[in-house]
LOBA-194253 format. One record per residue: residue number from 1; residue in one letter; x, y, z of N, C-alpha, C, CB in turn. Coordinates in steps of 0.001 Angstrom, whole numbers, plus 500000, padded with zeros to 6 digits. Glycine has a CB too. Layout:
! LOBA-194253
NUM / A / X / Y / Z / X / Y / Z / X / Y / Z / X / Y / Z
...
This chain:
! LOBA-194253
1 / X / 486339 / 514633 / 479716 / 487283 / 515587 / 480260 / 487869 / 515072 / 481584 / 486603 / 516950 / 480462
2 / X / 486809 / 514782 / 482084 / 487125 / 514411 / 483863 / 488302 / 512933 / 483428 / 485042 / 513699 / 485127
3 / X / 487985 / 511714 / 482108 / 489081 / 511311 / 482483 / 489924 / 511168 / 481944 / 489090 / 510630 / 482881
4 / X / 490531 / 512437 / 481002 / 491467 / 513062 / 480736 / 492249 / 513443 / 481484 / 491244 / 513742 / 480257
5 / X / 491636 / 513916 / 482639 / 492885 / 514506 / 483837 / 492965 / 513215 / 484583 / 492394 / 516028 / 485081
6 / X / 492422 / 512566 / 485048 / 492717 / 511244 / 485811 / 493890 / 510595 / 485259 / 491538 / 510228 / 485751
7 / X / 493705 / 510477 / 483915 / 494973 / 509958 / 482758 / 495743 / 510641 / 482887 / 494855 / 509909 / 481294
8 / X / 496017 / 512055 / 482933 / 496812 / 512690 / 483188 / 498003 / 512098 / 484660 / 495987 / 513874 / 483252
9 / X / 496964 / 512845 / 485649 / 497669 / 512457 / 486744 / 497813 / 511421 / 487096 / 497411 / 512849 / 487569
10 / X / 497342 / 510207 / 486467 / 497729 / 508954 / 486722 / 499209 / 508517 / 486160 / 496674 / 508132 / 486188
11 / X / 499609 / 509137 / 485235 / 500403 / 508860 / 484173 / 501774 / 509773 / 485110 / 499698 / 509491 / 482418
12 / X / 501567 / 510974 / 485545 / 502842 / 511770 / 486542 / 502988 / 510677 / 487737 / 502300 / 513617 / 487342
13 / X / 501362 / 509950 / 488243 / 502057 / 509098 / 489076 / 502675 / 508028 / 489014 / 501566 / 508867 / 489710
14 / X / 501994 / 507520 / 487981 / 503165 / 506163 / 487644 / 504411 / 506636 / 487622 / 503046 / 505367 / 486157
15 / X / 504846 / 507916 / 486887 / 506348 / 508243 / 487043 / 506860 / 508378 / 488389 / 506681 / 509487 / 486383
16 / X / 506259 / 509341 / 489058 / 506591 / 509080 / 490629 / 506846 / 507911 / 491050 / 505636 / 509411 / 491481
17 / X / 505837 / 506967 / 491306 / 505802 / 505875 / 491612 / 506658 / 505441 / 491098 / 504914 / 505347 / 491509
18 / X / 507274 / 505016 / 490094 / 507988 / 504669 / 489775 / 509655 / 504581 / 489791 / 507511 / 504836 / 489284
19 / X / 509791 / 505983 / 490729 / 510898 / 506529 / 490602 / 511363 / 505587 / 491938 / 510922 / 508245 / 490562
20 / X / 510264 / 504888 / 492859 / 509925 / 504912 / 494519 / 509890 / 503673 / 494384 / 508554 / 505657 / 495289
21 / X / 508907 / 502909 / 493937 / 509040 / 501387 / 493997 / 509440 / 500505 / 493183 / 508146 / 500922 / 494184
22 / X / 510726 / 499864 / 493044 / 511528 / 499391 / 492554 / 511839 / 497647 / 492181 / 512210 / 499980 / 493207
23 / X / 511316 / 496936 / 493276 / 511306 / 495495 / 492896 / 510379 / 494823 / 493827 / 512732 / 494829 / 492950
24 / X / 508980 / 495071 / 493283 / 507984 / 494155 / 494462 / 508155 / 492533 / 493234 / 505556 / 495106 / 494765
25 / X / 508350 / 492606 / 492037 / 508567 / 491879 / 491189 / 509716 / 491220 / 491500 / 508527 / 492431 / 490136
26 / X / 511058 / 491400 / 492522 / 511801 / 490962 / 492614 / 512149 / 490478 / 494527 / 512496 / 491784 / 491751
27 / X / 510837 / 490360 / 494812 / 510173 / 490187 / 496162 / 511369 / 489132 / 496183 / 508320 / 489710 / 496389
28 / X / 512164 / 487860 / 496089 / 513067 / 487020 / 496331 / 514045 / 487848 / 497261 / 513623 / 486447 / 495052
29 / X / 514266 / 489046 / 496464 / 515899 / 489787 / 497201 / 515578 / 490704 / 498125 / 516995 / 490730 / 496109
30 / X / 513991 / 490625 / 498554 / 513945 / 491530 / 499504 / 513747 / 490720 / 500537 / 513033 / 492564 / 499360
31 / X / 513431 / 489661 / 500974 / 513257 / 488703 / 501963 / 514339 / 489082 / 502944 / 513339 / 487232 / 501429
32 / X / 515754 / 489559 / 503018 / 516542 / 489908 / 504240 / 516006 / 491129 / 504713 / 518053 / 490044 / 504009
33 / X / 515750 / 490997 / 506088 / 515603 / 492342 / 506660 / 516251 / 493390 / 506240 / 515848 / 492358 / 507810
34 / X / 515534 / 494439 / 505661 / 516414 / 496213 / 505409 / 517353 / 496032 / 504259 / 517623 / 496865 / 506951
35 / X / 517488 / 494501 / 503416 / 518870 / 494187 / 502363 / 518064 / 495195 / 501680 / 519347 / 492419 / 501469
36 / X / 517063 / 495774 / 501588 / 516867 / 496586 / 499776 / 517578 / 498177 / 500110 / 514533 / 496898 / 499085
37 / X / 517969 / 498829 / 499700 / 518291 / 500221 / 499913 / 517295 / 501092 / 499127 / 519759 / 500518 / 499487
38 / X / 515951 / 500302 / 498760 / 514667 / 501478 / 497809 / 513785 / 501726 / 499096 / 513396 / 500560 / 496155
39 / X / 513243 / 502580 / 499246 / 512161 / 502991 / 500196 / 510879 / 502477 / 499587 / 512101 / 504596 / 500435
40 / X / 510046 / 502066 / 500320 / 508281 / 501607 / 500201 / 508137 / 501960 / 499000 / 507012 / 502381 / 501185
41 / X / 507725 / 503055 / 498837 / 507261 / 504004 / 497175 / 508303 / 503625 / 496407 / 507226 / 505964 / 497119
42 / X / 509352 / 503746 / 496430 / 510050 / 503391 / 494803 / 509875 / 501775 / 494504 / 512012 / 503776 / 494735
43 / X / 509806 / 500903 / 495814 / 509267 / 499844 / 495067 / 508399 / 499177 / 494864 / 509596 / 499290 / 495078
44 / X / 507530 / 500041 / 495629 / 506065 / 499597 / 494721 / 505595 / 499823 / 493752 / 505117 / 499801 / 495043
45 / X / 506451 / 501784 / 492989 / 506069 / 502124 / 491938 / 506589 / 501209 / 490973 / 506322 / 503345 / 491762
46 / X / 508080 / 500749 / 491093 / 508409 / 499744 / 490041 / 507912 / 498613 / 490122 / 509606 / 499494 / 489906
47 / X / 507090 / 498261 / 491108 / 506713 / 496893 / 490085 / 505608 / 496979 / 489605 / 506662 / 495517 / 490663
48 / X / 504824 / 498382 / 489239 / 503930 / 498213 / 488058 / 502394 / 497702 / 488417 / 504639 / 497148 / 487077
49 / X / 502127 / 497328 / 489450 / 500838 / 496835 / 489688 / 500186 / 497740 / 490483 / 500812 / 495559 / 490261
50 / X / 501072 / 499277 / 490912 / 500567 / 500097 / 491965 / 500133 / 501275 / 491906 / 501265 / 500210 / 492735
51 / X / 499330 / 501273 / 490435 / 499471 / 502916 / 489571 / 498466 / 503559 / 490620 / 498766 / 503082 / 487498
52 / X / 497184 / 502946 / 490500 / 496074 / 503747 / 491675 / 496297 / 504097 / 492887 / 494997 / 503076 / 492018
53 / X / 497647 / 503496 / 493383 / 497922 / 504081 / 495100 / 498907 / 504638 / 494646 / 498259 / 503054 / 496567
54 / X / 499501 / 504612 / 493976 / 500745 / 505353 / 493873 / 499765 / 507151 / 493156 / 502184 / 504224 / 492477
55 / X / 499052 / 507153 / 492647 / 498097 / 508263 / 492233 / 497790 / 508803 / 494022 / 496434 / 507532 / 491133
56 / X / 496980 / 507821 / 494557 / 496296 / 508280 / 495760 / 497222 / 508713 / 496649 / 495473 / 507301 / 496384
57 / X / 498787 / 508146 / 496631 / 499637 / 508932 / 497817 / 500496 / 510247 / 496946 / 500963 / 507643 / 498705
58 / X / 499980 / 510604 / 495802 / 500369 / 511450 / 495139 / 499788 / 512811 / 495817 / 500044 / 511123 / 493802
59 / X / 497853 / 512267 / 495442 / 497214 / 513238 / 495703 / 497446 / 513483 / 497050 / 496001 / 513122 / 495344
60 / X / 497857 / 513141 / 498009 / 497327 / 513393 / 499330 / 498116 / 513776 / 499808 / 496825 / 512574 / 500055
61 / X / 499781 / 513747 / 499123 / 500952 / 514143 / 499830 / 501660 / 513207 / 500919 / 500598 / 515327 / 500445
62 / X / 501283 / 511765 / 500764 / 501963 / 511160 / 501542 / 502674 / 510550 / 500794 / 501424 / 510527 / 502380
63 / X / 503402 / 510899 / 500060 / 504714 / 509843 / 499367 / 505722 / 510377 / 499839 / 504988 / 509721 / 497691
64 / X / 506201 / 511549 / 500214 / 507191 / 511626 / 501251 / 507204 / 511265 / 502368 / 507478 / 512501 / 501445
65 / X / 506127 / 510786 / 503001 / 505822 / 510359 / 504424 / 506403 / 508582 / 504385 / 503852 / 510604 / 504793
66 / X / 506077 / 508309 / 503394 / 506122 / 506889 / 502915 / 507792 / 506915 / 502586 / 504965 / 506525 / 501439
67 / X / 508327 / 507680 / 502244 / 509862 / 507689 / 501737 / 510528 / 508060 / 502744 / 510259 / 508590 / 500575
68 / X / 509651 / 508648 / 504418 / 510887 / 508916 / 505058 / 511267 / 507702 / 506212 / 510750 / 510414 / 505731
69 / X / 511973 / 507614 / 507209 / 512506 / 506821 / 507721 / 511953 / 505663 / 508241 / 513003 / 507323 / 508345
70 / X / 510447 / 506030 / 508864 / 509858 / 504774 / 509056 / 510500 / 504265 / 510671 / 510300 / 503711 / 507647
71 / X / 510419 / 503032 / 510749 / 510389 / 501586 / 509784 / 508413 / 501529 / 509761 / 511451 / 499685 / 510913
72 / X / 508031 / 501574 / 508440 / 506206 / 501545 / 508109 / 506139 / 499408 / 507999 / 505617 / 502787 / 505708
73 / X / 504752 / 499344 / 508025 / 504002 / 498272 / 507477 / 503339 / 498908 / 506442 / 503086 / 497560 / 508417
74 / X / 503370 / 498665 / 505490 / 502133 / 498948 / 504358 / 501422 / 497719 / 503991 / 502686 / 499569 / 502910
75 / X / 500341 / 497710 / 503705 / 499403 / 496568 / 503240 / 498887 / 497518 / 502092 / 498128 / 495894 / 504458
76 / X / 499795 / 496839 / 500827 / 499499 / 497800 / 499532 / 498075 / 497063 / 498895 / 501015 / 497780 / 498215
77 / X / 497370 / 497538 / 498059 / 496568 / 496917 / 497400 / 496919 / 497176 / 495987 / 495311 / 497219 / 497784
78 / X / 496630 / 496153 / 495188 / 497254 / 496484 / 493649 / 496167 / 497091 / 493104 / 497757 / 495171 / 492640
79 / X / 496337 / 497259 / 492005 / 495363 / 498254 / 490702 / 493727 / 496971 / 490936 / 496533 / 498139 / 488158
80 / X / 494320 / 495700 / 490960 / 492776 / 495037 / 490640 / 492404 / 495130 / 491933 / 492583 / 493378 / 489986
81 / X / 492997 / 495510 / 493172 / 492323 / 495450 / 494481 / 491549 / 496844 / 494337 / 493416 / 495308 / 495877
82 / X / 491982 / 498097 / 493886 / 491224 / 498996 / 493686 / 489909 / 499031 / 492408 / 492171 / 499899 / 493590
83 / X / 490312 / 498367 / 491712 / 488923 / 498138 / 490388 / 487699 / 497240 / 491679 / 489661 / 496504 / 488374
84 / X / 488167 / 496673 / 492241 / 486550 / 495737 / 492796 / 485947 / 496895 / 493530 / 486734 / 494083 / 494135
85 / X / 486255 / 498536 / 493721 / 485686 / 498960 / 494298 / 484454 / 499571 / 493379 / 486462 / 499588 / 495021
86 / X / 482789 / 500231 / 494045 / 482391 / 500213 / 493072 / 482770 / 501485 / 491989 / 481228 / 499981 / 493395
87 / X / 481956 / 501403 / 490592 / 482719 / 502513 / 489843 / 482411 / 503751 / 490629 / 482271 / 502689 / 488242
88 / X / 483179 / 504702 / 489814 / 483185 / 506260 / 490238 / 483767 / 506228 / 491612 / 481620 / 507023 / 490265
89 / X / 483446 / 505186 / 492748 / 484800 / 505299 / 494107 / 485874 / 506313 / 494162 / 485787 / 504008 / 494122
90 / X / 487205 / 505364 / 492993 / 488112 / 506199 / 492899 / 488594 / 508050 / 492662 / 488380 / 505574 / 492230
91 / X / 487304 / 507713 / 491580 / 487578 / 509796 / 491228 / 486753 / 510160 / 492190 / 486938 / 510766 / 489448
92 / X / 485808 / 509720 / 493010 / 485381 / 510476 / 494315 / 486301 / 511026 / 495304 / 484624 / 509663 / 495064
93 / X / 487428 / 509638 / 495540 / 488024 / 510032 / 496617 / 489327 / 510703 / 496418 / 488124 / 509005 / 497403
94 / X / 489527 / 510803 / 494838 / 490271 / 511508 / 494183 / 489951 / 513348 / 494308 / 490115 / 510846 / 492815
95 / X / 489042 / 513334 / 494530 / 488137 / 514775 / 494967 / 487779 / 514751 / 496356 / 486645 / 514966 / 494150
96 / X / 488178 / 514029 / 497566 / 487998 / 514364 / 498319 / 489339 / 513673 / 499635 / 486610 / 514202 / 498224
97 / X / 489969 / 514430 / 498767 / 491252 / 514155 / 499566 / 491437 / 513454 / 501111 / 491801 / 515449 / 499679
98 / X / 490688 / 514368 / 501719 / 491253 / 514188 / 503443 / 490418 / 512897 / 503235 / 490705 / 515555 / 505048
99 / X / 489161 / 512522 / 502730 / 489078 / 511007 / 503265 / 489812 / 509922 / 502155 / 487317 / 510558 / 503468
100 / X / 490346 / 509977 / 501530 / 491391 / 509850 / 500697 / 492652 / 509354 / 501526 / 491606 / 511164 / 499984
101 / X / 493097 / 510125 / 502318 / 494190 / 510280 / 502510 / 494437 / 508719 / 504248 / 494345 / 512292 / 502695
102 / X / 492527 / 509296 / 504702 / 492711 / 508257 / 506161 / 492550 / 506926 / 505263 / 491226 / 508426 / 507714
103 / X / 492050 / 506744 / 504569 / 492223 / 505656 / 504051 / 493195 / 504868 / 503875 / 491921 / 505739 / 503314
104 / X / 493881 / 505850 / 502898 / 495780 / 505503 / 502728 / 496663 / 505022 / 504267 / 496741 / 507357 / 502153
105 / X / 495904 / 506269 / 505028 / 496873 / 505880 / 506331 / 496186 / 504541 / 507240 / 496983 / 507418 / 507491
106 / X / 495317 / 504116 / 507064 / 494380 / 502585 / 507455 / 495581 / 501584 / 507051 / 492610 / 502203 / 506278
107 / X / 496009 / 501853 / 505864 / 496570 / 500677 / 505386 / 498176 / 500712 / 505642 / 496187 / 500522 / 503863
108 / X / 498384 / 501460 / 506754 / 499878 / 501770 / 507218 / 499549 / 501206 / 508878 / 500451 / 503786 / 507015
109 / X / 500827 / 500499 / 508894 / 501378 / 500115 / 510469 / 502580 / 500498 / 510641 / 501430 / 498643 / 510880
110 / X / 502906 / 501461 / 512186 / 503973 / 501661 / 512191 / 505077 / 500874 / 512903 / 503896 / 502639 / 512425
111 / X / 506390 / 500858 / 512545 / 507357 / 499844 / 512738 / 507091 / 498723 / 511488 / 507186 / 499199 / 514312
112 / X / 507673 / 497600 / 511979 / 508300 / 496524 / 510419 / 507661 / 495386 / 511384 / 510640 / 496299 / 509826
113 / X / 506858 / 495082 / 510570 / 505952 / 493972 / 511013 / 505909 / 492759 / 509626 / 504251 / 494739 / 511401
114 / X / 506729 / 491929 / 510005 / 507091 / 490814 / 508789 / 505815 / 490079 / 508892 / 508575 / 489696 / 509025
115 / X / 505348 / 488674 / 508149 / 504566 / 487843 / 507968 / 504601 / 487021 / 509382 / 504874 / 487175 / 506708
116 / X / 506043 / 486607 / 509853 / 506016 / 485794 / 510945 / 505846 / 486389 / 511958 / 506951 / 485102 / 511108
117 / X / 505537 / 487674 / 512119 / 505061 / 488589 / 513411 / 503639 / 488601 / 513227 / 505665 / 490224 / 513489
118 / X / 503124 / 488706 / 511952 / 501570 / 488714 / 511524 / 501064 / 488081 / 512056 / 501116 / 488453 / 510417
119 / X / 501035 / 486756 / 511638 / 500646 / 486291 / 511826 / 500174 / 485904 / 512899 / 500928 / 486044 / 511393
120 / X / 500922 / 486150 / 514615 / 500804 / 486190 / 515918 / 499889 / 486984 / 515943 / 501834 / 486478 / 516677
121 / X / 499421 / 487864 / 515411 / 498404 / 489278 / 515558 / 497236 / 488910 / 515632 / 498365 / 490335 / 514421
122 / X / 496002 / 489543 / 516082 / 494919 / 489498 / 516282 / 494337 / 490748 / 515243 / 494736 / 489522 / 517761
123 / X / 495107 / 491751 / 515752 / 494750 / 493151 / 515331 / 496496 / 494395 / 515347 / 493285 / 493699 / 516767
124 / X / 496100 / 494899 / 514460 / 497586 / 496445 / 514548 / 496327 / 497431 / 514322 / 499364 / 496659 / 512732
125 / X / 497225 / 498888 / 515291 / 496995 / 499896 / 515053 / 497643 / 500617 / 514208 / 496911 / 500282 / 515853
126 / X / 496698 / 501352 / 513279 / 497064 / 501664 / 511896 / 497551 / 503413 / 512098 / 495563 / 501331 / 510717
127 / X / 498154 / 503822 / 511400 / 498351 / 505277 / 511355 / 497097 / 506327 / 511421 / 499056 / 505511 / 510111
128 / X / 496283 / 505493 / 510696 / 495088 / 506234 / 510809 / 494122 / 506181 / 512077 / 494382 / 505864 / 509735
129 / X / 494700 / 505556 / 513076 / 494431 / 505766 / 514434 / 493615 / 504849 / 515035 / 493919 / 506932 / 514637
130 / X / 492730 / 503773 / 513301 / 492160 / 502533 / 514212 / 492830 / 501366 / 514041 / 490731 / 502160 / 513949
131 / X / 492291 / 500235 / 514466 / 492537 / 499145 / 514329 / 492167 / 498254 / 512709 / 491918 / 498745 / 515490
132 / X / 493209 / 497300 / 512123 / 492755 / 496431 / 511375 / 492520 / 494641 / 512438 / 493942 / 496521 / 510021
133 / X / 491847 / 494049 / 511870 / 491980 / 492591 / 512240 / 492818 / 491870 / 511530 / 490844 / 491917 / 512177
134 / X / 493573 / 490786 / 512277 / 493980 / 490257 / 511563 / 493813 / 488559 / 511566 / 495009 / 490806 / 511611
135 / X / 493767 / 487944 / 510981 / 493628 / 486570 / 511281 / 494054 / 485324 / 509802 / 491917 / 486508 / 511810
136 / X / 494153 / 483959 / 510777 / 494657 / 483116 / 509589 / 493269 / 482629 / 509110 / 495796 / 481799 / 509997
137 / X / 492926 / 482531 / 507696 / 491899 / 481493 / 507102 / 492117 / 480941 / 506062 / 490759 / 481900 / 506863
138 / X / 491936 / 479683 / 506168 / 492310 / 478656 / 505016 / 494053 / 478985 / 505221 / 491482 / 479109 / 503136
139 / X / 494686 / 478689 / 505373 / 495972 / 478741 / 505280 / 496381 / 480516 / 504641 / 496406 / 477354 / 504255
140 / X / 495478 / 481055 / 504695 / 495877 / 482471 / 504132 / 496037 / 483975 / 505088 / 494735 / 482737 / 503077
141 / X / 496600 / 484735 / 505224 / 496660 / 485668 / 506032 / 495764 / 486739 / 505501 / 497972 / 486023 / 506253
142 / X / 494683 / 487314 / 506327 / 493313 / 488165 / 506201 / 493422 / 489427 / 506532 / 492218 / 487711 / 507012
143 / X / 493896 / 490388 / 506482 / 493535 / 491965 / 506816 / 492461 / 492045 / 506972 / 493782 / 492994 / 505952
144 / X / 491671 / 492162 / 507852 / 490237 / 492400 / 507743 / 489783 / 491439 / 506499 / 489902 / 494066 / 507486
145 / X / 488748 / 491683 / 505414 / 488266 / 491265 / 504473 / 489646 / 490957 / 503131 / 487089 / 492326 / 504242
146 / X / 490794 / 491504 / 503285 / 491557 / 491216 / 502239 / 492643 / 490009 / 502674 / 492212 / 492560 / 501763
147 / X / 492962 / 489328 / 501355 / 494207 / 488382 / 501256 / 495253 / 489108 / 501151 / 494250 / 487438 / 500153
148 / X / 496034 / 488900 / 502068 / 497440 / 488984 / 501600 / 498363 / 487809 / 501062 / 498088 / 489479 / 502632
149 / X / 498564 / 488437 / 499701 / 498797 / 487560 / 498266 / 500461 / 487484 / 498401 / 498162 / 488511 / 496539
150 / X / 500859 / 488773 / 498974 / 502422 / 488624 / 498834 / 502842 / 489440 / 500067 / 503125 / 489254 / 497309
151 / X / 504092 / 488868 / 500644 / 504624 / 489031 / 502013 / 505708 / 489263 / 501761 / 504550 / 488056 / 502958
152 / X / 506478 / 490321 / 502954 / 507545 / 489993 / 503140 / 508749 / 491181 / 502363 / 507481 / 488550 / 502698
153 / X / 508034 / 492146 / 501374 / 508669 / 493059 / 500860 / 509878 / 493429 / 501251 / 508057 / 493885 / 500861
154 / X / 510688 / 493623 / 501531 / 511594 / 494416 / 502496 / 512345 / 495757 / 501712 / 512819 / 493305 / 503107
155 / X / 512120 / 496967 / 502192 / 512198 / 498082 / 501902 / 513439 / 498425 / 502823 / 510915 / 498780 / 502030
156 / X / 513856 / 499817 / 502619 / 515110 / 500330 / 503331 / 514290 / 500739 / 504909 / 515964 / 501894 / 502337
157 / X / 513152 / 501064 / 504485 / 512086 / 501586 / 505750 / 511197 / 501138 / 506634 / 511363 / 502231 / 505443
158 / X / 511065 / 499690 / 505630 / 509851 / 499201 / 506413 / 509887 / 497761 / 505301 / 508169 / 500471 / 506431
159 / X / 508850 / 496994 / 505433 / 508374 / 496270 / 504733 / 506679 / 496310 / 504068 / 508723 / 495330 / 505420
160 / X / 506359 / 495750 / 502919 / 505072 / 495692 / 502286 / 504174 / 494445 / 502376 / 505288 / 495934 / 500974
161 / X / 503288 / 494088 / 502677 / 502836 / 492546 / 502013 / 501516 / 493344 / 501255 / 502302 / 490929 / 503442
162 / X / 501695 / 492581 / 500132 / 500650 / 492933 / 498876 / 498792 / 492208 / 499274 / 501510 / 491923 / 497123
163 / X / 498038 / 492882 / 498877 / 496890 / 492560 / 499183 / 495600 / 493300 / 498000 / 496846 / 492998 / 500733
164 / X / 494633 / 492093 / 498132 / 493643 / 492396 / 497095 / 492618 / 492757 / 497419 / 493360 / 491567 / 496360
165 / X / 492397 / 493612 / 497857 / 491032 / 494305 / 498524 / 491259 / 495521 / 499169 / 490346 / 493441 / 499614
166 / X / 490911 / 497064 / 498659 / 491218 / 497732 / 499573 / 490363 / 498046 / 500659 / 491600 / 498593 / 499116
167 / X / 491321 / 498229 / 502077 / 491168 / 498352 / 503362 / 490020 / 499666 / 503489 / 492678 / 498558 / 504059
168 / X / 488602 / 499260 / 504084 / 488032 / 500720 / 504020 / 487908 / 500918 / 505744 / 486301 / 500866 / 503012
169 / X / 487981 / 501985 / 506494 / 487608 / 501391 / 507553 / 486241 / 502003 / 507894 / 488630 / 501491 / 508577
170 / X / 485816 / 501783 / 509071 / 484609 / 501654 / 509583 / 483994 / 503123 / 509855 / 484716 / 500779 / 510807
């Protein structure tokens, strides 16, 4: 039963999502600052790899927060960055919204913070009021414990860089 409704509402969010994120698949044409005219959410929902956050900013009511003016950082995590968590995680925090929700906001920086600003970073303060780390290893850019796999999104609001691990904080 329980994941009957998960399917459920996973399935309204992919539509949401979908309606919101529009070409992380077409990450080439977003490389100019602000060139995309989709907001964060429509294009993360379209490119399909973002069903579990696009669910989690469903539940929590921040997909309008995410759609309004911004300019945000998001450090999205895809569907396999959310599977390494352990099982049952997700429908926990699916039931417990408010920590649900700081989570979501952990993985938000406010203003437009590209890769070549990142990378200067040590650390950003996140919406959710703490700090992430940031640092270079192996030639790769680290959120705390996650890779960021893809950079550079550019949204009407902000920009995304994609990452495989979700951000828990402390």
């Amino acid at each position: 039963m329980l994941h009957k409704i998960i399917s459920q509402k996973l399935t309204i969010s992919v539509i949401i999502f979908s309606l919101i994120i529009t070409s992380f698949t077409l990450a080439g044409d977003h490389n100019k600052k602000n060139s995309s005219k989709q907001d964060i959410v429509t294009i993360a929902v379209d490119a399909g790899k973002f069903t579990t956050l696009a669910t989690a900013l469903t539940e929590t009511g921040l997909v309008e927060a995410l759609q309004g003016d911004g300019p945000f950082t998001v450090f999205a995590p895809t569907d396999d960055a959310f599977a390494k968590l352990p099982e049952g995680t997700v429908e926990a925090l699916l039931n417990d919204k408010e920590t649900l929700k700081n989570i979501l906001l952990y993985h938000v920086v406010a203003g437009e913070v590209t890769s070549k600003e990142v990378v200067n970073l040590t650390k950003a303060e996140t919406l959710a009021g703490k700090n992430i780390n940031i640092n270079v290893k192996d030639g790769s850019v680290m959120i705390n414990d996650s890779k960021v796999t893809g950079a550079d999104i550019m949204a009407s609001n902000g920009v995304i860089h994609i990452i495989d691990t979700v951000l828990i904080p402390e």
